[in-house]
N, C-alpha and C positions, 0 to 999 in steps of 0.2 A: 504494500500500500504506500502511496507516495504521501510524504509530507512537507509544507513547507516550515523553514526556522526563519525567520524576519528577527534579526536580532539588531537593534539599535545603542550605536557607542555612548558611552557619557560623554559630553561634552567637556572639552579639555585635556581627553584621556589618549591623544593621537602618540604618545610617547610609550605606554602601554601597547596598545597595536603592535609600535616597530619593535619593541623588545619582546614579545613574544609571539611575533611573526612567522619565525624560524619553526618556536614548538606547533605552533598550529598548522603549518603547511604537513610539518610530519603526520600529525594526531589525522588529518585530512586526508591524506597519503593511504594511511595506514588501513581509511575505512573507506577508501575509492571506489569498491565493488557496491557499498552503497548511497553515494551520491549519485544521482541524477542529474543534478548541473548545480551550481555553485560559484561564487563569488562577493568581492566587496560591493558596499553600494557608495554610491560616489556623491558628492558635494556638486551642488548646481552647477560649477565652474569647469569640473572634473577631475579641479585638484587634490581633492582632500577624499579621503575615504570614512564612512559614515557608518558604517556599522556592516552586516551581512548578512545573503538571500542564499540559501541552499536548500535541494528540494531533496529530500532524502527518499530512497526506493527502502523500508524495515518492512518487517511484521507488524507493526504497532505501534499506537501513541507513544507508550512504555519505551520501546528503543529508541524511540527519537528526542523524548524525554534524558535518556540518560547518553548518547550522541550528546546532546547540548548540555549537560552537567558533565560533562570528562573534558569537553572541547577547552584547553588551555587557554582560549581570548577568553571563557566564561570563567573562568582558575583565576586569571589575573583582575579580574573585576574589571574588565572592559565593558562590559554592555550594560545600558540603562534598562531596558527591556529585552524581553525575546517570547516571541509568543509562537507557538506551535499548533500546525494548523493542518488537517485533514485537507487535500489536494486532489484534482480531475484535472487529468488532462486531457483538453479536447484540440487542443493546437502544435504543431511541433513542428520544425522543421526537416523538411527531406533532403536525409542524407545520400 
């Protein structure tokens, strides 16, 4: 079942991000068989990065739940929220 993570940075906290950049690309790495698609979300200008959209393919709420309580940007207290969200996709592009 696909899920979306929408997780939004605290403001201020862009020095967090780059210091645990490194651990989160691995923790990310590590579970790539289930993400779906993934990335930063970006600042109007497109310079600053703002928090993070990843659609995860689990079993359930519960994995994607604990997916976002391991993920190291959520360890270091980067995100002001994160909200998990049951997902349909009806759109995608052809590869």
């Amino acid at each position: 079942m696909l899920f979306v993570l929408h997780c939004h940075d605290k403001p201020g906290h862009a020095h967090v991000r780059a210091e645990t950049r490194e651990a989160h690309l691995e923790y990310a790495n590590a579970h790539r068989s289930s993400i779906y698609v993934g990335g930063p979300t970006l600042s109007d200008d497109g310079d600053g990065m703002t928090g993070s959209l990843i659609i995860l393919d689990v079993a359930d709420k519960a994995e994607a739940e604990e997916f976002a309580t391991n993920d190291p940007y959520g360890k270091a207290g980067l995100f002001e929220s994160v909200t998990i969200q049951a997902w349909k996709e009806v759109f995608a592009p052809e590869i």
